[in-house]
C-alpha positions, 0 to 999 in steps of 0.5 A: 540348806545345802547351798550356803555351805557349798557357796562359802567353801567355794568362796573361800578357795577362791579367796585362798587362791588368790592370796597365796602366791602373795604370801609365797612371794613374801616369805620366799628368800632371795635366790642370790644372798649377798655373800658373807665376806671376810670379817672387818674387825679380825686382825692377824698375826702372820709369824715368819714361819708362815702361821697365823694367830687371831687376836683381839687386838695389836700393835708395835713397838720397841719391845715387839709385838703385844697382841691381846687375847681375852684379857690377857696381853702378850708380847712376841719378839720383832723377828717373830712377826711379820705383819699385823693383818687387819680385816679385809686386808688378811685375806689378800695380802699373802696374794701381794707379797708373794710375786712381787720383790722388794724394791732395793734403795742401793746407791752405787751397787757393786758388779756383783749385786748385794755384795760390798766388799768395801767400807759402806754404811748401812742406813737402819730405817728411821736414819740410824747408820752403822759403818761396816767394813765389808757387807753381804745382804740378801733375802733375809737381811745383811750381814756385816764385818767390823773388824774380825766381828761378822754381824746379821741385821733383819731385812726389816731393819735395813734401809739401804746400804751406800759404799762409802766414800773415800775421804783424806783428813788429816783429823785423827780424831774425827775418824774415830768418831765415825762408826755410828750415827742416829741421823740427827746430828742433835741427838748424836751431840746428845750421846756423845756429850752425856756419854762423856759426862757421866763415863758411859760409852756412846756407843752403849748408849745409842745401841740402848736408845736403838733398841728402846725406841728406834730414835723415836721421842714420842713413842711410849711402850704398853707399861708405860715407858718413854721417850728415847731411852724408854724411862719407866715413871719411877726411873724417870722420878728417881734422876729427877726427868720431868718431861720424859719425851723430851731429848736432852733430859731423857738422854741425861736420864737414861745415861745416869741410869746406865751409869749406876747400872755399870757401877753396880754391876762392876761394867757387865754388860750382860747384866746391865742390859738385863737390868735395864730391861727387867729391873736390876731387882730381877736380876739380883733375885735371878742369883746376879744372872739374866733373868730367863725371860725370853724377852730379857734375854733377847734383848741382851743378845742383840745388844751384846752382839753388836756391843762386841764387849762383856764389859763396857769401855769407858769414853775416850774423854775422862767423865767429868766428876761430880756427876750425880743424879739431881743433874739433868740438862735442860731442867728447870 
C-alpha cells in the first residue's frame, strides 16, 4: 500500500529534476542585452546659444527655421538656429565641431589674415556678391564698409571674400553698376530691367529676392509662397503670374507688387518691407507701423540695414509709363 505512492513521488522528483535546468535555461535572460542606442527618429534644434529643443519635425527655409510640435508649427529666425540634428547624428555632432575650424575659401588673403583693407567683394552662399569698401571677418561673421555705413553678415551667410581687382575703364557707367550681383547674370538682367520698367530700385529688389529665397526658383515656403520673390497664390493672381517658379515672370510679379507698395505708402521703406512680408493689411491694421511680429520686424531690420534709406530711391533710368499690372514678361 505504502509502495505505489513513494515509487511515484520518487519518479516525479526525478522527472522535475531533469527538466528544470531546461525551464531555467529558457526563461533566464541574456547576460548581455544589446544596448539601447540614441532614438533614430529624434530630431534637434541645436540654438546658437548652445541649447536644444526636441521637435517633431523640421526644416529650412527663406523665413527661418519652422519646426512643429504636436500640432502646432512654429517658426524661429535664421540666426537663432544653428543645425537641424536628425537621429544618430544629434549624439556626436557637437564631438565634430568643436575641434575642428572651418575651412576659409579666401583667395589672396592680406598679411594680416581676415583683414581687407581694400575694395573686396564678399561672395554669400549660393553666388550673390556684395561690394565692399573695406571688410573684417571673423569667427562670428564679416563685417563691411560701404561708404560711412559699417554692415555685419552671419558666418553662415558668407562664402568667401576676394580683393577686388583693380580695373581702369573709362566707362562711367558701368562703375555704377557694380556693387551687387546674384551670380547669374540672367537674373541680374532681370533685376535690372524690370527695376527700371515699373520705378523700383534694383538694388531694393535683389536684397527682397535675397531674403525671400536666396535666389533660389524653385523654393516654396510652409504658406505656400514661391519662387524668387516668394509671391503668395493670391499676389501672384492679382499681377496676372501664371507659372510663379518661373524667373522672368515671378521678377515682373514681385516688382509691381513693390511698386504698388511704395506708391501706397509714399516709398517708406520700413513699411514696405512689413507689408511685403506680413500683408499691407496688417500694417494698416497696426495703425500704418510695423506689425510686432517678431519675424516682420526682423525681417525689416536686415533689409533696411543694408538698404541704408528710409525711402527708396527711384532707378537711374526714368520708369517707363504705362506699366500697369496686367503686364507680365513672358506671359502667354
Amino acid at each position: 500500500m505504502f509502495r505505489i505512492p513513494v515509487i511515484a513521488s520518487l519518479l516525479f522528483c526525478v522527472v522535475v529534476g531533469v527538466r528544470s535546468p531546461l525551464v531555467f535555461a529558457q526563461t533566464k535572460q541574456s547576460p548581455n542585452p544589446a544596448p539601447e542606442g540614441p532614438k533614430s527618429d529624434e530630431i534637434r534644434l541645436k540654438l546658437a546659444d548652445g541649447s536644444y529643443i526636441v521637435v517633431d519635425e523640421a526644416w529650412e527655409t527663406s523665413q527661418g527655421y519652422w519646426y512643429r510640435r504636436g500640432s502646432m508649427s512654429h517658426v524661429l529666425p535664421k540666426d537663432r538656429v544653428k543645425a537641424i540634428e536628425r537621429g544618430s547624428q544629434a549624439a556626436t555632432k557637437e564631438e565634430e565641431e568643436e575641434p575642428q575650424p572651418d575651412p576659409e575659401p579666401v583667395r589672396a588673403t592680406p598679411a594680416s589674415a581676415g583683414v581687407y583693407d581694400k575694395p573686396a567683394w564678399i561672395y554669400l552662399v549660393g553666388g550673390a556678391r556684395v561690394e565692399a569698401d573695406s571688410a573684417t571677418q571673423s569667427a562670428a561673421g564679416v563685417w563691411y564698409k560701404r561708404g560711412n555705413m559699417s554692415i555685419f553678415l552671419d558666418r553662415s551667410r558668407v562664402d568667401h571674400i576676394e580683393l577686388e581687382e583693380v580695373e581702369k575703364s573709362t566707362d562711367s557707367s558701368s562703375q555704377k553698376e557694380r556693387g551687387w550681383s546674384t551670380g547669374n547674370h540672367k537674373l541680374d538682367g532681370l533685376i535690372k530691367q524690370n527695376g527700371n520698367k515699373y520705378g523700383v530700385d534694383p538694388y531694393l529688389i535683389f536684397l527682397v529676392m535675397e531674403q525671400e529665397s536666396h535666389f533660389n526658383p524653385r523654393v516654396v515656403s510652409p504658406k505656400g509662397a514661391r519662387g524668387l520673390m516668394q509671391l503668395m497664390p493670391g499676389t501672384s493672381r492679382r499681377f496676372g503670374v501664371r507659372r510663379p517658379h518661373d524667373p522672368a515672370q515671378n521678377i515682373s510679379g514681385g516688382t509691381r507688387y513693390l511698386k504698388q507698395l511704395l506708391d501706397r505708402f509714399n516709398n517708406r521703406v520700413d513699411l514696405v518691407l512689413a507689408s511685403y512680408n506680413a500683408g499691407e493689411g496688417a500694417v494698416i491694421r497696426f495703425g500704418h507701423r510695423v506689425p510686432p511680429y517678431r519675424e516682420t520686424r526682423n525681417y525689416v531690420k536686415r533689409i533696411s540695414y543694408r538698404y541704408k534709406r528710409k525711402t527708396a530711391k527711384p532707378p537711374k533710368t526714368k520708369a517707363a509709363t504705362g506699366g500697369t499690372a496686367t503686364a507680365a514678361t513672358g506671359e502667354r
